[in-house]
Biotite code that builds the C-alpha atoms (Angstrom):
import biotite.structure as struc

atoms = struc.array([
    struc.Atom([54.419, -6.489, 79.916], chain_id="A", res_id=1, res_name="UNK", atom_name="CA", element="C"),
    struc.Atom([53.202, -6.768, 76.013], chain_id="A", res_id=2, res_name="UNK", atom_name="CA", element="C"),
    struc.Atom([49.367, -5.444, 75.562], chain_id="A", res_id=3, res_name="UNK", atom_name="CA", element="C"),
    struc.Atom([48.025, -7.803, 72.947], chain_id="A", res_id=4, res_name="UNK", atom_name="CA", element="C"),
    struc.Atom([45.345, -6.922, 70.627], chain_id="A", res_id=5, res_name="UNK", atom_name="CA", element="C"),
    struc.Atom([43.715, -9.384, 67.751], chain_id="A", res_id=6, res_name="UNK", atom_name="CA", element="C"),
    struc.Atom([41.395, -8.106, 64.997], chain_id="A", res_id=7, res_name="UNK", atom_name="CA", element="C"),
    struc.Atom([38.697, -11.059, 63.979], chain_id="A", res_id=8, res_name="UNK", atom_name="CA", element="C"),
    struc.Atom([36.418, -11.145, 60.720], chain_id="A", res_id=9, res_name="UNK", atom_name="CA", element="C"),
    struc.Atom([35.376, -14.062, 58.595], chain_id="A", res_id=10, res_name="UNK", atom_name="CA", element="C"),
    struc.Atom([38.305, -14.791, 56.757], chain_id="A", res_id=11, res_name="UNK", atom_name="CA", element="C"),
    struc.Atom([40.982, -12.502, 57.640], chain_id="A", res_id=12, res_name="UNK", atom_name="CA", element="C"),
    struc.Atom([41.773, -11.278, 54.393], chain_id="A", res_id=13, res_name="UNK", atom_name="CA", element="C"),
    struc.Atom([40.062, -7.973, 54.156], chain_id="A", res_id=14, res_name="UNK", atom_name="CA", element="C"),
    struc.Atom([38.981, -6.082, 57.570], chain_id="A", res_id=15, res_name="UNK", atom_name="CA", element="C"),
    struc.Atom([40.838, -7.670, 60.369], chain_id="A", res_id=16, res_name="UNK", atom_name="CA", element="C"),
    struc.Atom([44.162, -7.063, 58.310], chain_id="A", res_id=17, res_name="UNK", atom_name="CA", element="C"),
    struc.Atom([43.348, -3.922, 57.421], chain_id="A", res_id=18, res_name="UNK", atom_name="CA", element="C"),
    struc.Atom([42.236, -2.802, 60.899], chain_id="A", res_id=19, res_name="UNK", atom_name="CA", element="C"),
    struc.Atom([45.449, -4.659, 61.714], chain_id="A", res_id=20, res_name="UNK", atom_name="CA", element="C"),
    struc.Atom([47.474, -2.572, 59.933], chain_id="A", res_id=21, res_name="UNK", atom_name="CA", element="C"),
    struc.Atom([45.574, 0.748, 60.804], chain_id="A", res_id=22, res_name="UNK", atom_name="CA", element="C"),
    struc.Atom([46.099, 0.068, 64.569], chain_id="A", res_id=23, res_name="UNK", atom_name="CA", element="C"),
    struc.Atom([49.791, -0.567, 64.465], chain_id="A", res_id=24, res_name="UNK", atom_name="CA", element="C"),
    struc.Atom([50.180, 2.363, 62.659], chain_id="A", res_id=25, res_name="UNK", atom_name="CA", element="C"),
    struc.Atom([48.765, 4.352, 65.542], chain_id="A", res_id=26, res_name="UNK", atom_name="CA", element="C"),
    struc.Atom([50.675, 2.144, 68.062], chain_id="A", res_id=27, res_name="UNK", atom_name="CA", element="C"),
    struc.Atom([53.864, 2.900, 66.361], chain_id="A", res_id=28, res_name="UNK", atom_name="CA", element="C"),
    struc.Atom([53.072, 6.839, 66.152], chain_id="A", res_id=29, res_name="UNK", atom_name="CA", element="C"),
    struc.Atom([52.271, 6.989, 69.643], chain_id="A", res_id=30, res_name="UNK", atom_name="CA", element="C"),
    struc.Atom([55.537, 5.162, 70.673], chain_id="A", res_id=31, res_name="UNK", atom_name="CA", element="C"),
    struc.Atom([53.953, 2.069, 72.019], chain_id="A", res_id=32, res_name="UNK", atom_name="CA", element="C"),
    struc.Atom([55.702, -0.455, 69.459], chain_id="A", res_id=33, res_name="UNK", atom_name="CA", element="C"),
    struc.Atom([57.212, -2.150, 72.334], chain_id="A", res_id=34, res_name="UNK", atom_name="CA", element="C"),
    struc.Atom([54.235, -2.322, 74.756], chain_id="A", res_id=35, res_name="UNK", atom_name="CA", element="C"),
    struc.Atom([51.559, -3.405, 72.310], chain_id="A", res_id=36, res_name="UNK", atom_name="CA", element="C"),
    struc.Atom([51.381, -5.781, 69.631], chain_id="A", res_id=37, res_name="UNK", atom_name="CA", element="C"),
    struc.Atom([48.449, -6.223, 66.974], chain_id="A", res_id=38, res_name="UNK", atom_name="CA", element="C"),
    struc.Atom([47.794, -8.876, 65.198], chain_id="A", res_id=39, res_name="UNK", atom_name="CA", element="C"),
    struc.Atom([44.332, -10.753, 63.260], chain_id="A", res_id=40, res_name="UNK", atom_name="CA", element="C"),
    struc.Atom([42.647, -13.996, 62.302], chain_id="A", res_id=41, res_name="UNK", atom_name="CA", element="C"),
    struc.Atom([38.859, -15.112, 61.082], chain_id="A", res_id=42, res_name="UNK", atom_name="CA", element="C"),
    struc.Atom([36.540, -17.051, 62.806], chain_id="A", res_id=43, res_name="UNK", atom_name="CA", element="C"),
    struc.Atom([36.905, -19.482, 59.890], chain_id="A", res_id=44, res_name="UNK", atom_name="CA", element="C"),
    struc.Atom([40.268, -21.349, 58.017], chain_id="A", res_id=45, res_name="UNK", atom_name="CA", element="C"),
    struc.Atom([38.761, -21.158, 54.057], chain_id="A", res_id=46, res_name="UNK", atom_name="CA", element="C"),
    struc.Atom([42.006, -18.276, 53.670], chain_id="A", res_id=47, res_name="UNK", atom_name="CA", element="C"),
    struc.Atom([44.851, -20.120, 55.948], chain_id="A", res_id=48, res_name="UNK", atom_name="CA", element="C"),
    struc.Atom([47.966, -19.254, 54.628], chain_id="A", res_id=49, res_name="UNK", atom_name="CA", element="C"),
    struc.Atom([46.639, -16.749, 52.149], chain_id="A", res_id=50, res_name="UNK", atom_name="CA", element="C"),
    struc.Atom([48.158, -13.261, 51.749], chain_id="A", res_id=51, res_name="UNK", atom_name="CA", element="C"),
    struc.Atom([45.304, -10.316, 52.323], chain_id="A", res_id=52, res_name="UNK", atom_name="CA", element="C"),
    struc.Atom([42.778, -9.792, 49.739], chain_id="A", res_id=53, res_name="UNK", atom_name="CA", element="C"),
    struc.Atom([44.647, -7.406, 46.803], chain_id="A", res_id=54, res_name="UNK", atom_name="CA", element="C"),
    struc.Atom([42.165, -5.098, 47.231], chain_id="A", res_id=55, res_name="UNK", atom_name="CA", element="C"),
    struc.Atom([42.752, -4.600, 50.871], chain_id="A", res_id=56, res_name="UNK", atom_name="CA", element="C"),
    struc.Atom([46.534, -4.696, 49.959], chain_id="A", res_id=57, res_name="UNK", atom_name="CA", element="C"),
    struc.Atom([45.648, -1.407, 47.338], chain_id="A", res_id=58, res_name="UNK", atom_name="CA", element="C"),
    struc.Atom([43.446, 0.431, 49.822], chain_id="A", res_id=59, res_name="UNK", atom_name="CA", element="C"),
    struc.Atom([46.250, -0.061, 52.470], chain_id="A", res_id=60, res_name="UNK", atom_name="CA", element="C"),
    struc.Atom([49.232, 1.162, 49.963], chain_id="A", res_id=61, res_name="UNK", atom_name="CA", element="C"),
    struc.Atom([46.942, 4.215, 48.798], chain_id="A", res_id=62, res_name="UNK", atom_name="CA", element="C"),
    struc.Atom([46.712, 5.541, 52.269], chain_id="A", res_id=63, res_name="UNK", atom_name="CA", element="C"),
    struc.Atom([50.545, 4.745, 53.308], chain_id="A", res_id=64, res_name="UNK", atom_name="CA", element="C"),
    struc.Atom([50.066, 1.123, 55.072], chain_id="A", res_id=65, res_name="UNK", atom_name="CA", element="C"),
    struc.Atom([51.760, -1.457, 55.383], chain_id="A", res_id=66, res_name="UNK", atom_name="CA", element="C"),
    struc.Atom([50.346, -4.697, 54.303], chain_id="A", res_id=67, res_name="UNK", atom_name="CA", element="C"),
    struc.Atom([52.624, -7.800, 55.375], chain_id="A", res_id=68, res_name="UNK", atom_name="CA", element="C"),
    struc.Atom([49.953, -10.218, 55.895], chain_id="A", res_id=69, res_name="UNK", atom_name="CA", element="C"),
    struc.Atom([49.112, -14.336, 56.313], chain_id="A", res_id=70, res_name="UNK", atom_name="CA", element="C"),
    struc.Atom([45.732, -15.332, 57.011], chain_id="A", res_id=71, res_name="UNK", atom_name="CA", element="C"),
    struc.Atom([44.985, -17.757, 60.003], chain_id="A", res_id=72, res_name="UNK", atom_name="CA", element="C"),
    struc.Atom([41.729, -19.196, 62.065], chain_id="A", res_id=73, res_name="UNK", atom_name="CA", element="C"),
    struc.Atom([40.946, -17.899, 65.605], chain_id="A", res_id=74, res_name="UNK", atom_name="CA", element="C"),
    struc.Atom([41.499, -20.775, 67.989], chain_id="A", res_id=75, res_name="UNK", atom_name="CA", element="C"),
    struc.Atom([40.025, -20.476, 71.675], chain_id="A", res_id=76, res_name="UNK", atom_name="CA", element="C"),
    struc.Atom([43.491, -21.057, 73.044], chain_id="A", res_id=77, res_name="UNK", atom_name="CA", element="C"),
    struc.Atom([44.473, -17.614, 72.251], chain_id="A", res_id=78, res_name="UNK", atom_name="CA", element="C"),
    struc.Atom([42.698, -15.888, 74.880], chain_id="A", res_id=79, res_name="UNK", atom_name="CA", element="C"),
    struc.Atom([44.709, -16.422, 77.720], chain_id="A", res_id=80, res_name="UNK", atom_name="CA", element="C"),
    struc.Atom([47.601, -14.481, 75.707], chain_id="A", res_id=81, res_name="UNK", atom_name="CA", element="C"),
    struc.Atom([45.350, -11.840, 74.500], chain_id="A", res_id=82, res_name="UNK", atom_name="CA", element="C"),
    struc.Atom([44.237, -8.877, 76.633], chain_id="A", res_id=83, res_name="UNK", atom_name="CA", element="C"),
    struc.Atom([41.655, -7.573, 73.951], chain_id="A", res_id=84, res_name="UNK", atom_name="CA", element="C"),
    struc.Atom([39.680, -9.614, 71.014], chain_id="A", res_id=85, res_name="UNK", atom_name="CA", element="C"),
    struc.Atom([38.277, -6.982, 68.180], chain_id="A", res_id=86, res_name="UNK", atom_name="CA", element="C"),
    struc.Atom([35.664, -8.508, 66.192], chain_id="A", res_id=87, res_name="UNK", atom_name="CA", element="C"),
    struc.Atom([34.706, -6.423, 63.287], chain_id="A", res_id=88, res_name="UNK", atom_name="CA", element="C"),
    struc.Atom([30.944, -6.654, 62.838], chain_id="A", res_id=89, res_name="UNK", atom_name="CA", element="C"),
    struc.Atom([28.013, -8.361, 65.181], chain_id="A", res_id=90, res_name="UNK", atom_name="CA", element="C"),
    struc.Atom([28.595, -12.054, 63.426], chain_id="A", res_id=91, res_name="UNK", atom_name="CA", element="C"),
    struc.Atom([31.947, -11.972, 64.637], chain_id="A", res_id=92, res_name="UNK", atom_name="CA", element="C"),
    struc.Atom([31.026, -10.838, 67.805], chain_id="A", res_id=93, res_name="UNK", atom_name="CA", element="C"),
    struc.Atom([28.733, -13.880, 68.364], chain_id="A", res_id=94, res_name="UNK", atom_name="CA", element="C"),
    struc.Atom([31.100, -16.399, 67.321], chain_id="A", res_id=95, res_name="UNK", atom_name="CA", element="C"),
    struc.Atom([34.177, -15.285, 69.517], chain_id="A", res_id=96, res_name="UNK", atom_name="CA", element="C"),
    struc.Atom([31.803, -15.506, 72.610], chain_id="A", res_id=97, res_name="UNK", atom_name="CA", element="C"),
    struc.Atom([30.842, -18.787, 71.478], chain_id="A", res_id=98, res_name="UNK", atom_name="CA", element="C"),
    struc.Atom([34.885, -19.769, 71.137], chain_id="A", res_id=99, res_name="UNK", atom_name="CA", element="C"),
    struc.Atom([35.093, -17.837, 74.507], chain_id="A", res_id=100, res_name="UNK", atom_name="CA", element="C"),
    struc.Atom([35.880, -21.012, 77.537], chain_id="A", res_id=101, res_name="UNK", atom_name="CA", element="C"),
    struc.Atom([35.851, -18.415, 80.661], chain_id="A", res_id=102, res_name="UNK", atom_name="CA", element="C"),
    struc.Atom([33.817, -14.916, 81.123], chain_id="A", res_id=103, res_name="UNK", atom_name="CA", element="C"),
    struc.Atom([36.941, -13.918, 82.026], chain_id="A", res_id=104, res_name="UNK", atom_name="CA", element="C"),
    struc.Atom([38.002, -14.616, 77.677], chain_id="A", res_id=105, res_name="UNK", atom_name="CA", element="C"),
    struc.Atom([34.311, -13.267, 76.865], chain_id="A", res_id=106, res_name="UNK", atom_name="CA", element="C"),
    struc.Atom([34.941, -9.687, 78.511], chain_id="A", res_id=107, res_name="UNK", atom_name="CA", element="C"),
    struc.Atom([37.686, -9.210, 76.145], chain_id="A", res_id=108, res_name="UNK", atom_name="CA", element="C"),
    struc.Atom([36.083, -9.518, 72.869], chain_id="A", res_id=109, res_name="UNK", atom_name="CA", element="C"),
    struc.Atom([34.568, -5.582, 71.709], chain_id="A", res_id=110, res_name="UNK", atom_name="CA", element="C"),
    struc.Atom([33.296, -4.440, 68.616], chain_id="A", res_id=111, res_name="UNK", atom_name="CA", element="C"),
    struc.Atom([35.826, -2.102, 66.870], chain_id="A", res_id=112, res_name="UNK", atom_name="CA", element="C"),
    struc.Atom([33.407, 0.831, 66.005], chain_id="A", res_id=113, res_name="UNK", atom_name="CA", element="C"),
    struc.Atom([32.158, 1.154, 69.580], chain_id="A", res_id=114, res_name="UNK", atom_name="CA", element="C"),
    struc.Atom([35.507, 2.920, 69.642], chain_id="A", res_id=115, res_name="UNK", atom_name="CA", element="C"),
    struc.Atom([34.132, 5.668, 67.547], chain_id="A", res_id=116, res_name="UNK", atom_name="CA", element="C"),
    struc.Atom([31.740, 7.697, 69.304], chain_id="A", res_id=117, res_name="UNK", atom_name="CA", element="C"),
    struc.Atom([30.290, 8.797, 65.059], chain_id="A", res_id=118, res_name="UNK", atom_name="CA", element="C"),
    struc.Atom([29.556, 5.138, 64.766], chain_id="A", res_id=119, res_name="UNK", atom_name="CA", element="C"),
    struc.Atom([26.135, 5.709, 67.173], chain_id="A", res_id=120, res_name="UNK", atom_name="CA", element="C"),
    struc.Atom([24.727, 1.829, 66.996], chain_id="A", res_id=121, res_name="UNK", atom_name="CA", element="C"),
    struc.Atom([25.657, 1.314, 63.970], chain_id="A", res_id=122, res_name="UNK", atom_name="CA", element="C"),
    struc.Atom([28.461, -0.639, 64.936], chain_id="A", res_id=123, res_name="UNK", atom_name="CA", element="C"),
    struc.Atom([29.062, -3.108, 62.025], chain_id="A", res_id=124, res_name="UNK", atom_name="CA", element="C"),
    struc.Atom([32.104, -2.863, 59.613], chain_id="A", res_id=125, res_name="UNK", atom_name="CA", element="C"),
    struc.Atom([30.684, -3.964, 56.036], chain_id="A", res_id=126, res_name="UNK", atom_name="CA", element="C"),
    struc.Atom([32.210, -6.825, 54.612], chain_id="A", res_id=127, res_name="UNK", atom_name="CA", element="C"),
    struc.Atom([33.396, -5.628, 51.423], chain_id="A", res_id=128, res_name="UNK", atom_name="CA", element="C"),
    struc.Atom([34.436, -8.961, 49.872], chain_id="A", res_id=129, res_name="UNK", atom_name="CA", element="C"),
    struc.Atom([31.649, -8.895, 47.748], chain_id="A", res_id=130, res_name="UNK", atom_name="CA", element="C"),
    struc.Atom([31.972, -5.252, 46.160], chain_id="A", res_id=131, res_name="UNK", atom_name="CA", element="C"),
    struc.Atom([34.481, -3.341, 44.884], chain_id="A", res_id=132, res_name="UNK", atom_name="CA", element="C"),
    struc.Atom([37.215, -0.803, 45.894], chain_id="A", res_id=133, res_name="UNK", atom_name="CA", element="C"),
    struc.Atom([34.584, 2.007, 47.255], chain_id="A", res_id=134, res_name="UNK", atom_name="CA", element="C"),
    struc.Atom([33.726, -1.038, 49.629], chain_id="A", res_id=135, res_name="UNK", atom_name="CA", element="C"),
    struc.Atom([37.049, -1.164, 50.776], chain_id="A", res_id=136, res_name="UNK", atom_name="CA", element="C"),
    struc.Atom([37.945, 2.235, 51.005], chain_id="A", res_id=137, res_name="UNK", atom_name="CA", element="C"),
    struc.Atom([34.697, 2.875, 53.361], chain_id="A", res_id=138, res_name="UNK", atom_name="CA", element="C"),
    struc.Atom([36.011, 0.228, 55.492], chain_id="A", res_id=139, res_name="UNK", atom_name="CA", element="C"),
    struc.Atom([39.386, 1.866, 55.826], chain_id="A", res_id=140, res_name="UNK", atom_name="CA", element="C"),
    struc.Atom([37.268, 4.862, 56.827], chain_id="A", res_id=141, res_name="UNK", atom_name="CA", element="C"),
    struc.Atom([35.514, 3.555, 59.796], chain_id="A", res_id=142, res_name="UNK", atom_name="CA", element="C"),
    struc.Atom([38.591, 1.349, 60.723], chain_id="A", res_id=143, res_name="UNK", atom_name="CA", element="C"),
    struc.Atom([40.477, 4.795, 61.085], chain_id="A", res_id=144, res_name="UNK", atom_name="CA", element="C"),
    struc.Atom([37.682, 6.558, 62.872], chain_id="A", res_id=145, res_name="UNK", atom_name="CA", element="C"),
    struc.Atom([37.810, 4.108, 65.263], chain_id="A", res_id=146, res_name="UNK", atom_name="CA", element="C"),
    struc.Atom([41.657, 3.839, 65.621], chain_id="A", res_id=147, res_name="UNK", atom_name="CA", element="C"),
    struc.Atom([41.860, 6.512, 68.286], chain_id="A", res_id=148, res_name="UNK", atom_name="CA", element="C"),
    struc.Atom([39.177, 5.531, 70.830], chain_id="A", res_id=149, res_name="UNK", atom_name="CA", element="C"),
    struc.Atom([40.799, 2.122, 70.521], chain_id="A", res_id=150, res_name="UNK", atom_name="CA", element="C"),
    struc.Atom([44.088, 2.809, 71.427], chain_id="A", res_id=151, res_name="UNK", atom_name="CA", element="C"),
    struc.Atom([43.009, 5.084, 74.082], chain_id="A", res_id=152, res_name="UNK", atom_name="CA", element="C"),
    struc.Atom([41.101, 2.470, 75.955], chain_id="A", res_id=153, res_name="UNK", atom_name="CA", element="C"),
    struc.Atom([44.296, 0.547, 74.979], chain_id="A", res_id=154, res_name="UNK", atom_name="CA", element="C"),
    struc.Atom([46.400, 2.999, 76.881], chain_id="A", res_id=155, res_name="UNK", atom_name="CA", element="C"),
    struc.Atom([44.367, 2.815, 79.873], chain_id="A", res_id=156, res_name="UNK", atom_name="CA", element="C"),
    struc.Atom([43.901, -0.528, 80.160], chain_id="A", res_id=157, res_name="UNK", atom_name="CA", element="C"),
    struc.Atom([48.193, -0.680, 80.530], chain_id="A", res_id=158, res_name="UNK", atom_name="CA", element="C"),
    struc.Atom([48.324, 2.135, 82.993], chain_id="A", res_id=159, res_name="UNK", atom_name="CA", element="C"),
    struc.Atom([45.006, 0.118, 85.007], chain_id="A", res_id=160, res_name="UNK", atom_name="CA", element="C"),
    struc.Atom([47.594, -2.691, 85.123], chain_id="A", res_id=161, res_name="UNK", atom_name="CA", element="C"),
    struc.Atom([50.658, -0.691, 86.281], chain_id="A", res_id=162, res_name="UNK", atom_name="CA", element="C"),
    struc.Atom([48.876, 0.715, 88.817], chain_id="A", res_id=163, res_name="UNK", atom_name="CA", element="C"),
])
């Protein structure tokens, strides 16, 4: 049985694709590529159908990602398919419970830096829209430190359902 994961942020052009990316590069190293599947949206449709911001596009390709990407709106429906929602900073957070229709759907949405133990409470990823590359390239940071704790609680959470 697939393990599905969505990253959320505003538009998904900049941090859910990249943390989309990042994860399934650590999915594919570990040898999961079958079992779980990544993919991303924004809790708003101003970027449907757009490719990911250029500068998340460089910041990927300087660090050896892939960057394949379409940008799409969350829709509530999704939950049932999804096992785990990733918002990327606190906004997020509130609007996927909002879109959440059981508690069963709002126990699946986390913040992604409360997979890095570094991140303390601050547990925001910047929106770097706004700035320029350095913006990005922080993000990539804390999208990476946070990579591991993620898919170890992803890893667990498959052999909680094997059991």
């Amino acid at each position: 049985m697939t393990y599905r994961v969505c990253f959320v942020c505003t538009g998904n052009i900049c941090r859910s694709p990249m943390a989309e990316s990042v994860f399934r590069a650590r999915v594919e190293e570990a040898g999961l590529v079958d079992l779980v599947e990544a993919d991303s949206a924004g809790t708003g449709g101003w970027h449907e159908g757009d490719g990911a911001d250029p500068r998340t596009v460089a910041v990927l390709g300087e660090n050896g990602y892939g960057s394949e990407h379409t940008a799409r709106q969350f829709q509530p429906s999704w939950f049932s398919r999804l096992d785990l929602v990733i918002a990327l900073d606190s906004g997020h957070l509130k609007a996927l419970r909002r879109l959440a229709l059981t508690p069963e759907d709002a126990a699946k949405i986390r913040l992604l830096r409360s997979y890095d133990p570094a991140a303390a409470d601050d547990l925001d990823v910047p929106d770097p829209y706004y700035g320029g590359m350095d913006g990005f390239r922080q993000c990539l940071e804390m999208v990476e430190a946070a990579s591991p704790g993620l898919l170890a609680a992803v890893r667990e959470h498959m052999e909680g359902r094997a059991a």
